[in-house]
N, C-alpha and C positions, 0 to 999 in steps of 0.2 A: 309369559314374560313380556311385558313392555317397560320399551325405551322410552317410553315418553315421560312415564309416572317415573323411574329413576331420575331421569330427564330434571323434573318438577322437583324430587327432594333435593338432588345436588345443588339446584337452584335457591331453594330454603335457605339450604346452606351458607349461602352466599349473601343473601338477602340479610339477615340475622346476624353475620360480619361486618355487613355494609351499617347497620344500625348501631352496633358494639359501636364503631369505629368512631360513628356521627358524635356519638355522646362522650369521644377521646379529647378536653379541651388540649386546642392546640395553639393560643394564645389568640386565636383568632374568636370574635363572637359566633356564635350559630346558634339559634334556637334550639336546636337538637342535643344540646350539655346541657338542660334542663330538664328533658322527659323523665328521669328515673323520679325526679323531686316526688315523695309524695306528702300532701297538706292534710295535719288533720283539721277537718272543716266539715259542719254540719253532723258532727256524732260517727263519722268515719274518715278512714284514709283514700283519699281524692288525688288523683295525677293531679300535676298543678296545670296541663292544658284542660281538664276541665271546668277552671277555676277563674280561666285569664288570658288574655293573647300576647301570645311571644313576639316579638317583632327585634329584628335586627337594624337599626337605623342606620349605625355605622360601622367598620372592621372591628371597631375596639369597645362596642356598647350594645350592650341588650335592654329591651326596656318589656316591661312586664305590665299589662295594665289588668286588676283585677277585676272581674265584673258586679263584683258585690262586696259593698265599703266593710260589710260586717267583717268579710274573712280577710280581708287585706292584711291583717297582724299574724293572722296564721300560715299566709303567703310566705311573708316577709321572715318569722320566724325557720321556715321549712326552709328555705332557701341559705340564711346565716347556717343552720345547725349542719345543711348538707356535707358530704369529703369533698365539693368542690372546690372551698375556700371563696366564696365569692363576698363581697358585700356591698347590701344594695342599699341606696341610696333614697329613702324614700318620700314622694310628692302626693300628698293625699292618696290617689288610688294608682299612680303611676310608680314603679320601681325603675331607676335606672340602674345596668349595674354593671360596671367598668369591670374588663375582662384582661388583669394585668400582664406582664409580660414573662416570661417563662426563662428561668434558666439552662443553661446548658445540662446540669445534670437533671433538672426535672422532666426536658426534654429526652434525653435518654431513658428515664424511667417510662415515659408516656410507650417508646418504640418499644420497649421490652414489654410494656402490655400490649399492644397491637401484635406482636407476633405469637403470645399469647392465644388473641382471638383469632387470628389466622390459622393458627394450629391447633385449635379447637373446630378450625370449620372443614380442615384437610383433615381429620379424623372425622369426622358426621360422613362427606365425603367417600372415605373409605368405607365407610359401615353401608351404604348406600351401594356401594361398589360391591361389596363381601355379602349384601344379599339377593342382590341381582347372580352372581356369579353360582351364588345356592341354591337360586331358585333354577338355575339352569340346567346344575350337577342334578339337581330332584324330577326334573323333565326328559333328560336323558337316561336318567336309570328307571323311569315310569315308561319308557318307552314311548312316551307323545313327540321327541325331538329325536330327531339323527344327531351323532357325533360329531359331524359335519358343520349340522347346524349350531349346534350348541358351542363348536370350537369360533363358528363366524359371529355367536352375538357376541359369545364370551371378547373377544376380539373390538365389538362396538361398543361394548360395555367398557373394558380400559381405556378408549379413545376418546369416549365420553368423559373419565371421569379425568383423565391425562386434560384437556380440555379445560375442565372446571378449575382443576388445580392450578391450573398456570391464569387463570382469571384469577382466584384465590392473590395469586403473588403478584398481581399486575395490581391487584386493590391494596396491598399491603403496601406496594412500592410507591404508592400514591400516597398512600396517607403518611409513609415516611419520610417521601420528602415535605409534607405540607406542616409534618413536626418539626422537621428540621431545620426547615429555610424559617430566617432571621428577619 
């Protein structure tokens, strides 16, 4: 039984929320509301960071510069078809692309996904928790841990994961307010 490798998934965990979350527009630009984009470019499908540099120049604008004039219409097409409703603006190989402002109900629909991904990552979480706590109960009835001991990791192991989950709500409560403020 180690803590450390539980340690490392619940962390995943969190990690993999923290990325969901990046790519939640919150009417603000961020380069990270473009990773899922994928371009079909050169006879397959391409992230669009492997295609172009994202840059954020200002709160309210993303500019996209393609590095190859050929796929820039394929860029540009991936990006209009995407769910993110965007549209770019485009300068030969430069896309700018205004990132409009969000209403009150679209903003609440954003926080009902976000808690969504949050409780999808306090379930991973527990599953992390619930095999650690297995692997404990199979050591103690193997006889290689005392009950003792098995009762004291079992013990570090819900502290641990008590720990992660309230990280979990501390990032949730962050990105709620950064949907919600106006």
């Amino acid at each position: 039984m180690n803590l450390d490798d539980l340690k490392r998934r619940m962390d995943g965990a969190i990690s993999v929320l923290r990325t969901e979350l990046a790519g939640l527009r919150t009417g603000r630009a961020s380069s990270g509301m473009l990773d899922p984009i994928m371009v079909n470019a050169y006879g397959s499908h391409m992230p669009i960071t492997q295609l172009a540099t994202i840059s954020v120049p200002e709160p309210r604008l993303i500019m996209v510069q393609v590095w190859d004039r050929a796929t820039a219409s394929a860029v540009e097409k991936a990006i209009r078809e995407s769910s993110l409703g965007l549209n770019p603006v485009v300068e030969g190989q430069v896309f700018r692309i205004p990132i409009p402002e969000l209403n009150t109900e679209r903003r609440m629909e954003f926080v009902k996904v976000a808690h969504k991904y949050a409780e999808s990552a306090r379930i991973s979480v527990r599953h992390v928790r619930r095999d650690g706590i297995d692997g404990l109960k199979k050591a103690e009835k193997d006889g290689s841990m005392s009950e003792d001991d098995s009762r004291k990791m079992s013990d570090k192991v819900q502290k641990l994961t008590d720990d992660t989950i309230a990280e979990i709500d501390a990032v949730l409560a962050a990105k709620e307010a950064e949907i919600t403020q106006v």
